[in-house]
PDB file of the backbone (N, CA, C, O) and the ligand in Angstrom, with CONECT records:
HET     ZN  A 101       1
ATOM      1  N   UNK A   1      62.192 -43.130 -52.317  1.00  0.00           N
ATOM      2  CA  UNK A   1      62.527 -44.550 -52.346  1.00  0.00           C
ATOM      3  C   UNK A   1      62.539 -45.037 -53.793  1.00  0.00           C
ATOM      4  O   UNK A   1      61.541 -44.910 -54.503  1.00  0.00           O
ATOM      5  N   UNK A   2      63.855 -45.687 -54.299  1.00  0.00           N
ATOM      6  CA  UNK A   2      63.713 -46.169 -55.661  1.00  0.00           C
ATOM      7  C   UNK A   2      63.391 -48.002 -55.398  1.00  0.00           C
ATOM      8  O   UNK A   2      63.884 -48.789 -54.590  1.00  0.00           O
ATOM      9  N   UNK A   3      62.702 -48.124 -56.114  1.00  0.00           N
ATOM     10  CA  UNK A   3      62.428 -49.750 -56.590  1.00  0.00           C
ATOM     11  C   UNK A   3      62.691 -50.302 -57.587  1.00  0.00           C
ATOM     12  O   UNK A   3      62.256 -49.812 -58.629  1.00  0.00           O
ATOM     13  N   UNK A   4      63.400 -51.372 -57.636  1.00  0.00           N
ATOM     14  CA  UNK A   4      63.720 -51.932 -58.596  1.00  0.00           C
ATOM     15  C   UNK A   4      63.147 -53.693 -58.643  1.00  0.00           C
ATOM     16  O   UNK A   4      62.981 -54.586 -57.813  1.00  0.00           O
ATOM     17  N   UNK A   5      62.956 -53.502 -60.372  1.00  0.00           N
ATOM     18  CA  UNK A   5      62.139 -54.832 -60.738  1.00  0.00           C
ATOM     19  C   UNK A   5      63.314 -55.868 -60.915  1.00  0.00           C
ATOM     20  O   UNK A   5      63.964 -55.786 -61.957  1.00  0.00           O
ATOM     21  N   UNK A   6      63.639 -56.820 -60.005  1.00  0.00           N
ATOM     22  CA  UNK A   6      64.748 -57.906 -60.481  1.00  0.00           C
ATOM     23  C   UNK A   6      63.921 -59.347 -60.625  1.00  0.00           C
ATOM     24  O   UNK A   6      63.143 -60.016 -59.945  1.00  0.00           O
ATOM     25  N   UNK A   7      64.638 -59.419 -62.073  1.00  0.00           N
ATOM     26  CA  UNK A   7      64.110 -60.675 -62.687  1.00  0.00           C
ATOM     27  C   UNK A   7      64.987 -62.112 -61.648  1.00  0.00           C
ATOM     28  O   UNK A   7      65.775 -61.766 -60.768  1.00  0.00           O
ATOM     29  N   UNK A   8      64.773 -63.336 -61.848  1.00  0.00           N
ATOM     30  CA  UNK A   8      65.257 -64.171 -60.768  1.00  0.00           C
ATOM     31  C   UNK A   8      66.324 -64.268 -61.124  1.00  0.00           C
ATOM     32  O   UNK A   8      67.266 -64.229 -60.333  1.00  0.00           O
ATOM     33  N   UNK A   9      66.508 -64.459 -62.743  1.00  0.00           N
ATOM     34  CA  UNK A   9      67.873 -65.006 -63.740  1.00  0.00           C
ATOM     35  C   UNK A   9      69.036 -64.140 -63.913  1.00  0.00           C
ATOM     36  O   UNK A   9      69.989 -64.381 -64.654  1.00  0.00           O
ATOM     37  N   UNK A  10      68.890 -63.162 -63.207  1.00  0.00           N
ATOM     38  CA  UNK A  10      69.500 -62.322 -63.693  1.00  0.00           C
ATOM     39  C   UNK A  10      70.777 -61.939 -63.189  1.00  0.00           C
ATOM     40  O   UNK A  10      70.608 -61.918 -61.970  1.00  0.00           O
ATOM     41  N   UNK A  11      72.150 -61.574 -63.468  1.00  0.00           N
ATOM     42  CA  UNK A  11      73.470 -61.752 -62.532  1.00  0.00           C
ATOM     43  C   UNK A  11      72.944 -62.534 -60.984  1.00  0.00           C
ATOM     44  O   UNK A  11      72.704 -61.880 -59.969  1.00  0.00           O
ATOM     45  N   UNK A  12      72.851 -63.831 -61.061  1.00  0.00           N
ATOM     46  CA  UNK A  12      72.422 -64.565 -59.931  1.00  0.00           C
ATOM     47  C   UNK A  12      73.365 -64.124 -58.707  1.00  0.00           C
ATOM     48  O   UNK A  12      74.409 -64.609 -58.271  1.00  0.00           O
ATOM     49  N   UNK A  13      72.194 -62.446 -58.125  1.00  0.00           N
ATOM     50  CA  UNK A  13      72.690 -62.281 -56.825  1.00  0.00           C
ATOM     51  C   UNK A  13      71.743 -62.741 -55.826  1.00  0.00           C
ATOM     52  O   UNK A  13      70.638 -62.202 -55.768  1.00  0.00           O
ATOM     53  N   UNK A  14      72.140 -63.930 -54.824  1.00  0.00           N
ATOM     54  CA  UNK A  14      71.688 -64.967 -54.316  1.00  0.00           C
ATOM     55  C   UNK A  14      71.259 -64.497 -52.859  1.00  0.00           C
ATOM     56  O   UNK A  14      70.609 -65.077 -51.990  1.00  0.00           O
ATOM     57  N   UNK A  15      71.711 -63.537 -52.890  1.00  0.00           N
ATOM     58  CA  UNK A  15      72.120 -63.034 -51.068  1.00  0.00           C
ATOM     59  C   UNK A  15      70.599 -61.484 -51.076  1.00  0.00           C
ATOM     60  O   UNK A  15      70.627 -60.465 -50.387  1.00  0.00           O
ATOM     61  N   UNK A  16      69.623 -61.847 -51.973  1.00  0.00           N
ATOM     62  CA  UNK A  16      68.366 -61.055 -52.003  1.00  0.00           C
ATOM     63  C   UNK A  16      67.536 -61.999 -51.588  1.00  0.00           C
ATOM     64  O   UNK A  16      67.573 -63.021 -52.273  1.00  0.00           O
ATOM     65  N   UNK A  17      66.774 -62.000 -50.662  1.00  0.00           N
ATOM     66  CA  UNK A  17      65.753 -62.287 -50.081  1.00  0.00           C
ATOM     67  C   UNK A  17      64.520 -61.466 -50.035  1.00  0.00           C
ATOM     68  O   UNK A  17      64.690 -60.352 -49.540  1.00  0.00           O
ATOM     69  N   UNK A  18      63.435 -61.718 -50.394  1.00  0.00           N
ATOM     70  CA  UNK A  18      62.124 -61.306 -49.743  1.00  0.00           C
ATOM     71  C   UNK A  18      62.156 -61.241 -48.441  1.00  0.00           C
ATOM     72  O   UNK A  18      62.278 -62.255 -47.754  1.00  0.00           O
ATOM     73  N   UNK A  19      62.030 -59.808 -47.842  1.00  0.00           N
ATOM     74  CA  UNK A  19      61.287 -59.529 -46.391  1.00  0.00           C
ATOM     75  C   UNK A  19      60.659 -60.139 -45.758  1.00  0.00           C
ATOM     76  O   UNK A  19      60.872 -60.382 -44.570  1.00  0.00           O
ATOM     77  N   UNK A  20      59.451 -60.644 -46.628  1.00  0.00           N
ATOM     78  CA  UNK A  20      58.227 -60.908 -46.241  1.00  0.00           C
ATOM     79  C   UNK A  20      58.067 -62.749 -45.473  1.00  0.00           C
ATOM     80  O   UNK A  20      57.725 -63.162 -44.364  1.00  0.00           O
ATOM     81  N   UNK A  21      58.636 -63.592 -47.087  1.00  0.00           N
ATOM     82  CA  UNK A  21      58.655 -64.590 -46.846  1.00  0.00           C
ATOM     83  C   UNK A  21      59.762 -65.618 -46.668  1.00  0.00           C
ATOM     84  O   UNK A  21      59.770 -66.790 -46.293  1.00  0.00           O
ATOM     85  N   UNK A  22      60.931 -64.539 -47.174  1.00  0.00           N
ATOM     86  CA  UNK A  22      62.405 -64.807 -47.042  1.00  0.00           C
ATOM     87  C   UNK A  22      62.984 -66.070 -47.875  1.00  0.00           C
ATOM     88  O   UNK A  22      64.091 -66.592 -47.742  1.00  0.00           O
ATOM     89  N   UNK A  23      62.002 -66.405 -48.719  1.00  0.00           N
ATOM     90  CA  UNK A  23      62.389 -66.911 -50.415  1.00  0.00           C
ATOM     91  C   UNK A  23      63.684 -66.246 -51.326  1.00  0.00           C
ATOM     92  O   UNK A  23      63.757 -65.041 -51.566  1.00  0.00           O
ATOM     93  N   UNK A  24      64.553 -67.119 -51.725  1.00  0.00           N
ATOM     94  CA  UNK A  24      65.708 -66.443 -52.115  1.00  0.00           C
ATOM     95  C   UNK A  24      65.104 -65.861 -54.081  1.00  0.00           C
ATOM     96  O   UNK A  24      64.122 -66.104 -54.782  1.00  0.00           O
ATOM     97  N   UNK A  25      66.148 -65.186 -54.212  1.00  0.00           N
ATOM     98  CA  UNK A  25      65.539 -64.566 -55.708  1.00  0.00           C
ATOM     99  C   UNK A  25      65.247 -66.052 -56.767  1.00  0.00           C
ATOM    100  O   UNK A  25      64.278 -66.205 -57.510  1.00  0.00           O
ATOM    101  N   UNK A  26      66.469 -67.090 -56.542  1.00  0.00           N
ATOM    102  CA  UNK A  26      65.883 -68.351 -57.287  1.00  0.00           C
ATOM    103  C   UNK A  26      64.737 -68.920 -57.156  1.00  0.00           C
ATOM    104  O   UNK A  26      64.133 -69.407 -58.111  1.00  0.00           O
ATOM    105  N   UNK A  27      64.277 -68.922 -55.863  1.00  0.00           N
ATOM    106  CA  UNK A  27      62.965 -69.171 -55.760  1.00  0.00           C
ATOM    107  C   UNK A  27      61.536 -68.645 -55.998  1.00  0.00           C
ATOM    108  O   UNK A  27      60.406 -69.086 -55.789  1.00  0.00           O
ATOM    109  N   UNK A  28      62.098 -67.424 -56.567  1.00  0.00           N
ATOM    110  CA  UNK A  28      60.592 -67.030 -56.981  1.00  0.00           C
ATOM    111  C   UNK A  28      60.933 -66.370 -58.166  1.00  0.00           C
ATOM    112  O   UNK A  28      62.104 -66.065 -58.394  1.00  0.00           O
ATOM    113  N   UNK A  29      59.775 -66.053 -59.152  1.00  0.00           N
ATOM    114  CA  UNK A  29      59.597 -65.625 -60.427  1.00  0.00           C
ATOM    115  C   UNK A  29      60.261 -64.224 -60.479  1.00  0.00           C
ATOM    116  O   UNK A  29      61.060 -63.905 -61.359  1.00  0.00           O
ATOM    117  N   UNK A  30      59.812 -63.302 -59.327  1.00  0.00           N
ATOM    118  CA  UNK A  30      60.078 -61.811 -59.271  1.00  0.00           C
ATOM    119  C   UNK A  30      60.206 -61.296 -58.045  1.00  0.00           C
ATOM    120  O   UNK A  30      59.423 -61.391 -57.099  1.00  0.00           O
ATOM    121  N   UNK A  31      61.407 -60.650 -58.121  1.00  0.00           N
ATOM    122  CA  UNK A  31      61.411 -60.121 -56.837  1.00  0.00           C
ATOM    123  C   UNK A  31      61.811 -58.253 -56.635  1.00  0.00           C
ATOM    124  O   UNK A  31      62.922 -57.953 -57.072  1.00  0.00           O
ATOM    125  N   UNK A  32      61.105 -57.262 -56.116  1.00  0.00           N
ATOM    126  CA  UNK A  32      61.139 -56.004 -56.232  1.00  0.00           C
ATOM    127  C   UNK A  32      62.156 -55.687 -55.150  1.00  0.00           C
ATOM    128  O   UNK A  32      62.001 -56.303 -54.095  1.00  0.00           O
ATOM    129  N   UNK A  33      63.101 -54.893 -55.222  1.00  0.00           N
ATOM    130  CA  UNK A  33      63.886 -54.351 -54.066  1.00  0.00           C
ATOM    131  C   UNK A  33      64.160 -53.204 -53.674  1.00  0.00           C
ATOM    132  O   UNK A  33      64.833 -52.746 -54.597  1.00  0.00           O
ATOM    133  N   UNK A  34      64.091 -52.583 -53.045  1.00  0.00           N
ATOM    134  CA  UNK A  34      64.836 -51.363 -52.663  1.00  0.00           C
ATOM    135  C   UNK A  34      66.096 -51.345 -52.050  1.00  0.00           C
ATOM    136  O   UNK A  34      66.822 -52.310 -51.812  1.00  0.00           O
ATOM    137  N   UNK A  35      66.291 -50.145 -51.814  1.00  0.00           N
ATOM    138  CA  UNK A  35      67.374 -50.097 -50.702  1.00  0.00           C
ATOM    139  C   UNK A  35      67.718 -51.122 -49.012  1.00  0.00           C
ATOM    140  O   UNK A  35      68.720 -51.581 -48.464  1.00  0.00           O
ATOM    141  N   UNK A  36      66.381 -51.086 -48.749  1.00  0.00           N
ATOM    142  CA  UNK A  36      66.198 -51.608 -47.181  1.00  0.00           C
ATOM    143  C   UNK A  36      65.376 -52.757 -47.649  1.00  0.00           C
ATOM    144  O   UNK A  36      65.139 -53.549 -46.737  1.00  0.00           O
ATOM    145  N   UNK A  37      64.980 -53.010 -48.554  1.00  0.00           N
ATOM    146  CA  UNK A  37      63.842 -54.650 -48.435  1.00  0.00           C
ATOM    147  C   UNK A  37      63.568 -54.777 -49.925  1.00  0.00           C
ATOM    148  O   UNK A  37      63.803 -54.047 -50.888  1.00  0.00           O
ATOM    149  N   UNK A  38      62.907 -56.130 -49.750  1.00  0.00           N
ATOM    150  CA  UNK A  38      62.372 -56.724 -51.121  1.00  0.00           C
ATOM    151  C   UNK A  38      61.184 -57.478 -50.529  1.00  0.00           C
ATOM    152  O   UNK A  38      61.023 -57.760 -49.342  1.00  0.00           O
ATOM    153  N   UNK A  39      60.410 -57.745 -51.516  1.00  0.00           N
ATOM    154  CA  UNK A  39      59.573 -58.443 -51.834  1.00  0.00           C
ATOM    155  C   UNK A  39      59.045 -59.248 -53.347  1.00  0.00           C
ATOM    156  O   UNK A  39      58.916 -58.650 -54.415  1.00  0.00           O
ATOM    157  N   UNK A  40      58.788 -60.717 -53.139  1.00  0.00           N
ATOM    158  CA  UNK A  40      58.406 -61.328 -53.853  1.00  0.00           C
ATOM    159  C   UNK A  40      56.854 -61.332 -54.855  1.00  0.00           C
ATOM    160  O   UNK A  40      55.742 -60.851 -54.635  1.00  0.00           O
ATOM    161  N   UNK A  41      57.337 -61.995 -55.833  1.00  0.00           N
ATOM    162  CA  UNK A  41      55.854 -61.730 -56.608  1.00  0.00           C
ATOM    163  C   UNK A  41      54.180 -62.370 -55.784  1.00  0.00           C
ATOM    164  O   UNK A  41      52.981 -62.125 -55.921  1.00  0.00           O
ATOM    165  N   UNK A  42      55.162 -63.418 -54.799  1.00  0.00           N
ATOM    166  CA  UNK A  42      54.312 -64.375 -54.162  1.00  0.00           C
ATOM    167  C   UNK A  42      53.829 -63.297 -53.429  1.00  0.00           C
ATOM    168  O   UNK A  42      52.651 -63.087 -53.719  1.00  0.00           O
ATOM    169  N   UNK A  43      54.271 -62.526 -52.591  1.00  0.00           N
ATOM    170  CA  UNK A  43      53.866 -61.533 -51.979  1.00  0.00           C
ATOM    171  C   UNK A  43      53.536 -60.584 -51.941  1.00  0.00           C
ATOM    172  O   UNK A  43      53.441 -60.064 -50.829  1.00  0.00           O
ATOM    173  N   UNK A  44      53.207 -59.897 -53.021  1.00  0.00           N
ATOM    174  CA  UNK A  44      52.552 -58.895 -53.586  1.00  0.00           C
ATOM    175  C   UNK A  44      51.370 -59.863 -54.027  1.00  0.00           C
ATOM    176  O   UNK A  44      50.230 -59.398 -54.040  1.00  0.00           O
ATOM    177  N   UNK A  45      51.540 -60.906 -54.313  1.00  0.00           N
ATOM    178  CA  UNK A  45      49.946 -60.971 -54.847  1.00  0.00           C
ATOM    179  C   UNK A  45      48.994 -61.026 -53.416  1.00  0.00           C
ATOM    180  O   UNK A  45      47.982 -60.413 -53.080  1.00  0.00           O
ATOM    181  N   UNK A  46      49.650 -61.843 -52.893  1.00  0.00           N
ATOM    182  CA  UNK A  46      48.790 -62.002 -51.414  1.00  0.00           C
ATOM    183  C   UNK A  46      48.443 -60.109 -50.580  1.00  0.00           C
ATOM    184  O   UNK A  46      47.340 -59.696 -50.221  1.00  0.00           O
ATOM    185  N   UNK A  47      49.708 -59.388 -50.502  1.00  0.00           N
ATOM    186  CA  UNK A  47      49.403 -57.896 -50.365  1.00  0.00           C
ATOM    187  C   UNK A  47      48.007 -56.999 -51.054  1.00  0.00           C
ATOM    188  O   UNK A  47      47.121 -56.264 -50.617  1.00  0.00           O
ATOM    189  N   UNK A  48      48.517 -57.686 -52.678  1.00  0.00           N
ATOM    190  CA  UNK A  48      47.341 -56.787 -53.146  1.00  0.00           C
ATOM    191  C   UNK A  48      45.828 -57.568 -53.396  1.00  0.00           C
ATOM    192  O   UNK A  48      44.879 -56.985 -53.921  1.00  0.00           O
ATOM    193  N   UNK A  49      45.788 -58.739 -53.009  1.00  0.00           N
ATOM    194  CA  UNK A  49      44.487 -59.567 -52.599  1.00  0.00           C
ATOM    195  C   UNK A  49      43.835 -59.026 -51.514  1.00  0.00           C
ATOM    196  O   UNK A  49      42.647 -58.750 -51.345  1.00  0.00           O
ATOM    197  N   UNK A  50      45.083 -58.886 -50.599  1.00  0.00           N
ATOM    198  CA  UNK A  50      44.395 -58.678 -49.041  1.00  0.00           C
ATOM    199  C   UNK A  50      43.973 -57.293 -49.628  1.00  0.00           C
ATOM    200  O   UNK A  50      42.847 -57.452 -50.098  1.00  0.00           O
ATOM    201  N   UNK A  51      44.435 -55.854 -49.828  1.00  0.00           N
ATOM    202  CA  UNK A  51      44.458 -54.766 -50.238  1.00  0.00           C
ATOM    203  C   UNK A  51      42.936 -54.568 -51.051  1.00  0.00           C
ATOM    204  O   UNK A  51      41.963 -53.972 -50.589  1.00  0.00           O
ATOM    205  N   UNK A  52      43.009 -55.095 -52.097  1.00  0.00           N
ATOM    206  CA  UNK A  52      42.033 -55.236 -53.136  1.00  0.00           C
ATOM    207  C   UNK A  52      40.801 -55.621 -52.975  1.00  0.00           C
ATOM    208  O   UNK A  52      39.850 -55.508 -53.748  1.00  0.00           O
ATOM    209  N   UNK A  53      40.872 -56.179 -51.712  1.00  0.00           N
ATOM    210  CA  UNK A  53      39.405 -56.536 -51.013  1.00  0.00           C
ATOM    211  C   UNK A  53      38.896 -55.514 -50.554  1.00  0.00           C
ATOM    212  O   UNK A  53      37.675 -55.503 -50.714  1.00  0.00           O
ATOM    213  N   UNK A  54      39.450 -54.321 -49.860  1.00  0.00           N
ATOM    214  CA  UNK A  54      38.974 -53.067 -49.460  1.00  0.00           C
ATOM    215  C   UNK A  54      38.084 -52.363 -50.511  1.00  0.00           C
ATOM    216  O   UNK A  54      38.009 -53.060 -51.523  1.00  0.00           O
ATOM    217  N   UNK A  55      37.426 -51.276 -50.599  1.00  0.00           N
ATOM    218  CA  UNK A  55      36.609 -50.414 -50.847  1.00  0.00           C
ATOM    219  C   UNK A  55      37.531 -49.283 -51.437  1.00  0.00           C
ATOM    220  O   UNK A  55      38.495 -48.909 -50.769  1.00  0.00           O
ATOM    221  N   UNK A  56      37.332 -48.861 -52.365  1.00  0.00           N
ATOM    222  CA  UNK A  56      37.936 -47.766 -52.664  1.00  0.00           C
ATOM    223  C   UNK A  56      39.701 -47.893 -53.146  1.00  0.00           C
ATOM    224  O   UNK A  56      40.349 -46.882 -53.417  1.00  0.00           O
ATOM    225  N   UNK A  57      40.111 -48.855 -53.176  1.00  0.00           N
ATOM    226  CA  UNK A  57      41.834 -49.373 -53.978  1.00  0.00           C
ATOM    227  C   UNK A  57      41.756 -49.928 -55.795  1.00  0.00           C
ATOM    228  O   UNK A  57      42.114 -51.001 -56.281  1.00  0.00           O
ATOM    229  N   UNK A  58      41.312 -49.044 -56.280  1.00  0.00           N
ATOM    230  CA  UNK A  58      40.986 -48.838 -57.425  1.00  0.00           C
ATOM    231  C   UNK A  58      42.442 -49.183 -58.224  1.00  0.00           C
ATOM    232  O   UNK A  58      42.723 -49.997 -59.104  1.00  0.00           O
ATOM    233  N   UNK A  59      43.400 -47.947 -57.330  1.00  0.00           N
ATOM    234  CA  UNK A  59      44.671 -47.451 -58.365  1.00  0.00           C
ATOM    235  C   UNK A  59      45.677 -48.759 -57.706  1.00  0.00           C
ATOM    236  O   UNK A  59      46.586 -49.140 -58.443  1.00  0.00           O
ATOM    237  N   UNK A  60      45.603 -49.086 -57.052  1.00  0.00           N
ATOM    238  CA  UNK A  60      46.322 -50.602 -56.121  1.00  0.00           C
ATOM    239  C   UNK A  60      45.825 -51.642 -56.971  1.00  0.00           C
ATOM    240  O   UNK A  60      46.508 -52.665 -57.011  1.00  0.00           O
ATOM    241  N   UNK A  61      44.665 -51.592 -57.735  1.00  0.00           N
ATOM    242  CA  UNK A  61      44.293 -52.687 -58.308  1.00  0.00           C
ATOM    243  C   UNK A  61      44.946 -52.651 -59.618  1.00  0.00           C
ATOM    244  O   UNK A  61      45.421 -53.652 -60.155  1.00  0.00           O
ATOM    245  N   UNK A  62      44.963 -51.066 -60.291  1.00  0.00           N
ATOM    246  CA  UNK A  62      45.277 -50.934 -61.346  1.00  0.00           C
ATOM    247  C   UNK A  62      46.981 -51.431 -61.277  1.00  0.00           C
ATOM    248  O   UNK A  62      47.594 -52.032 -62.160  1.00  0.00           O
ATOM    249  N   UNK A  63      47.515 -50.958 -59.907  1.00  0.00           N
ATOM    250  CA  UNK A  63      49.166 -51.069 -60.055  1.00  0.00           C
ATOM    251  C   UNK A  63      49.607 -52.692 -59.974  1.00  0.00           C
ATOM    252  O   UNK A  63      50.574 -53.233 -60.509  1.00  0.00           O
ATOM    253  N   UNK A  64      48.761 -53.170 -59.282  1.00  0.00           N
ATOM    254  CA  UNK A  64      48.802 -54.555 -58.785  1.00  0.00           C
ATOM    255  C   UNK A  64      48.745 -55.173 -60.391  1.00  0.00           C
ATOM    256  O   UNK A  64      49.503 -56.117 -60.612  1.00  0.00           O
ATOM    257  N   UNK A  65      47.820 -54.651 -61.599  1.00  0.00           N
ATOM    258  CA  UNK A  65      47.536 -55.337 -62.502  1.00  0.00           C
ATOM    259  C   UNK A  65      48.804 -55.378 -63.766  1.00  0.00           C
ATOM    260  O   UNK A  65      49.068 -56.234 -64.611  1.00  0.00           O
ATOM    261  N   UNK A  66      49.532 -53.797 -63.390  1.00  0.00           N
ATOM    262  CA  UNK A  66      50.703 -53.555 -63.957  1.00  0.00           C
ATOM    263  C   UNK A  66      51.825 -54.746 -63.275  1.00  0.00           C
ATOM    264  O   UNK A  66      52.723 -55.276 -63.930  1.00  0.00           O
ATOM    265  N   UNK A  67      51.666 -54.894 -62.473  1.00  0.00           N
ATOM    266  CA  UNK A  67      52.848 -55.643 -62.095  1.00  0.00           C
ATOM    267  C   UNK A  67      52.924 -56.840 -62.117  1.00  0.00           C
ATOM    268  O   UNK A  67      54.037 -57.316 -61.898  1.00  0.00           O
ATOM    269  N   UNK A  68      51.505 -57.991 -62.451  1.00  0.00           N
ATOM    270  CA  UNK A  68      51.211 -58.697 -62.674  1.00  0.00           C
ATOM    271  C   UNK A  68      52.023 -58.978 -64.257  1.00  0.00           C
ATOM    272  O   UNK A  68      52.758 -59.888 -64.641  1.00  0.00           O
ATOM    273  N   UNK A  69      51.552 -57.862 -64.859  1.00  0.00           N
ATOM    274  CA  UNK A  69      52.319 -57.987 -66.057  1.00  0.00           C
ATOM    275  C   UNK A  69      53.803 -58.070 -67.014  1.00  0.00           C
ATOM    276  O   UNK A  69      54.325 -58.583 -68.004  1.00  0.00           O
ATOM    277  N   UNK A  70      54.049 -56.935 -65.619  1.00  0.00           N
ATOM    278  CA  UNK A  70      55.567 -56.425 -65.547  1.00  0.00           C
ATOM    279  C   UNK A  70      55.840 -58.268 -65.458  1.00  0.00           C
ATOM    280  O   UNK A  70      55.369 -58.705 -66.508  1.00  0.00           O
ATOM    281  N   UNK A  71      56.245 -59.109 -64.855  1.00  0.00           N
ATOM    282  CA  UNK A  71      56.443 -60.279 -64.129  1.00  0.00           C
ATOM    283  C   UNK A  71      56.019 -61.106 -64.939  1.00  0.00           C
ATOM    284  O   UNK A  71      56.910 -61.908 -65.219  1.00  0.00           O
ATOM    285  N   UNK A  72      54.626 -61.400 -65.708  1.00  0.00           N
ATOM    286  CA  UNK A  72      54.526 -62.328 -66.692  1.00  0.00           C
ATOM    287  C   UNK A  72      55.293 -62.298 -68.088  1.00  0.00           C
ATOM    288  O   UNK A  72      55.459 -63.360 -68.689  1.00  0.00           O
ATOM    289  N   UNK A  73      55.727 -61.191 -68.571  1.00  0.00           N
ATOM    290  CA  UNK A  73      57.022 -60.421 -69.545  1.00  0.00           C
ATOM    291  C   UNK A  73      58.368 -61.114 -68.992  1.00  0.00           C
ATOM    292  O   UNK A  73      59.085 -61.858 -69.661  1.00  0.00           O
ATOM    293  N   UNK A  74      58.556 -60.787 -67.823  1.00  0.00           N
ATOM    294  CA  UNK A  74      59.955 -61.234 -67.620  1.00  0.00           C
ATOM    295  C   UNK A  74      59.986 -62.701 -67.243  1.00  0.00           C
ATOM    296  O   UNK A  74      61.098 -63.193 -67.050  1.00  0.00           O
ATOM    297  N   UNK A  75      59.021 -63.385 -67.126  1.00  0.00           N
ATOM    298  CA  UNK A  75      58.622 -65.170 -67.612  1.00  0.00           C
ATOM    299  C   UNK A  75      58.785 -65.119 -69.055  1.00  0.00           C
ATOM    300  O   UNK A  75      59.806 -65.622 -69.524  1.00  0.00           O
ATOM    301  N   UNK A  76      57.970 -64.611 -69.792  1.00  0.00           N
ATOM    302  CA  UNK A  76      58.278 -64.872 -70.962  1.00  0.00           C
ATOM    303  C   UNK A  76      59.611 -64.626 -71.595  1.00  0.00           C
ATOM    304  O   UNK A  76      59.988 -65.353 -72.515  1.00  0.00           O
ATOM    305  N   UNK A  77      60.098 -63.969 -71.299  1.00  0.00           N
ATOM    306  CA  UNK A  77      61.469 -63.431 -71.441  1.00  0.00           C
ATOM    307  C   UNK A  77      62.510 -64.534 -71.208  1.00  0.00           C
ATOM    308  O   UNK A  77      63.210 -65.063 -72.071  1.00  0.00           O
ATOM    309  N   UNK A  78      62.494 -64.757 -70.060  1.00  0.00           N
ATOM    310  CA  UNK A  78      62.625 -65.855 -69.440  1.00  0.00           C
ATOM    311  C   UNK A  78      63.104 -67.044 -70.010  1.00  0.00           C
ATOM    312  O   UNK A  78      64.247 -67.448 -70.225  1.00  0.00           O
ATOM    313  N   UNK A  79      61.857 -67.575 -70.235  1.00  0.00           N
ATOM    314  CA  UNK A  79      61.426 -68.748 -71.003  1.00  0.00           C
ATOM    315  C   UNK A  79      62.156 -68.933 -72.255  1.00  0.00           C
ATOM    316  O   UNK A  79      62.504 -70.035 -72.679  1.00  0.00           O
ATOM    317  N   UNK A  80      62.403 -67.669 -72.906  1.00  0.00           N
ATOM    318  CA  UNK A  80      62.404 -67.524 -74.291  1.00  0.00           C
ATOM    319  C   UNK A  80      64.121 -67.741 -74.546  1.00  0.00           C
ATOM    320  O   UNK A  80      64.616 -67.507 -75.648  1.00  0.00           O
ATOM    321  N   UNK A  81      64.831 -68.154 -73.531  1.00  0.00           N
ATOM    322  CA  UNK A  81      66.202 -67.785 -73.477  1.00  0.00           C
ATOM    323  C   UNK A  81      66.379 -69.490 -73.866  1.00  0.00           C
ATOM    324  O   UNK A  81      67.173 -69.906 -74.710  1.00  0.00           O
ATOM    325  N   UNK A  82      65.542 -70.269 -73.127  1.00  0.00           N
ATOM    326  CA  UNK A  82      65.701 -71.533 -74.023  1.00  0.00           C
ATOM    327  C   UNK A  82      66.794 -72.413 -73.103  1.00  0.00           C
ATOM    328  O   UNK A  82      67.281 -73.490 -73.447  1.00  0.00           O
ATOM    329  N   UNK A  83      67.084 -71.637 -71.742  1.00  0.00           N
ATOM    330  CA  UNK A  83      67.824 -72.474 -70.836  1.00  0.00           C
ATOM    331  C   UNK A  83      67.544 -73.430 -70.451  1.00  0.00           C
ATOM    332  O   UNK A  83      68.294 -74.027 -69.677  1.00  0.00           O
TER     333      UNK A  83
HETATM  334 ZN    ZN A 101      57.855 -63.257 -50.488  1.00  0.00          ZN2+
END
């Protein structure tokens, strides 16, 4: 399965939705997709909250923390365009 990180701004393809919460890509900061689904940044955080509460999700915390980042970069990025 490949995943891809799509920023919101980006060739505004409108017709991506989150799975989860079914927020269009304008509506949220970040949205990850694959082939068959996406998900939002909103929803990964809530995933890896719920997740992260468990015992033993160490490397979920660590990935969760990467992607936190991945996503605050492409805000700044973002931002920086001055639109
Ligand atoms: Zn979502």
């Amino acid at each position: 399965m490949t995943l891809a990180l799509n920023q919101s701004q980006t060739n505004g393809d409108s017709s991506i939705r989150c799975s989860f919460c079914g927020k269009s890509r304008e509506d949220v900061r970040t949205i990850l997709t694959s082939s068959e689904s996406a998900i939002c940044d909103e929803c990964v955080d809530i995933a890896m909250d719920t997740l992260g509460r468990q015992p033993g999700n160490f490397f979920i915390r660590i990935g969760y923390f990467i992607f936190r980042c991945m996503a605050s970069l492409g805000h700044v990025l973002r931002a920086g365009k001055g639109k």
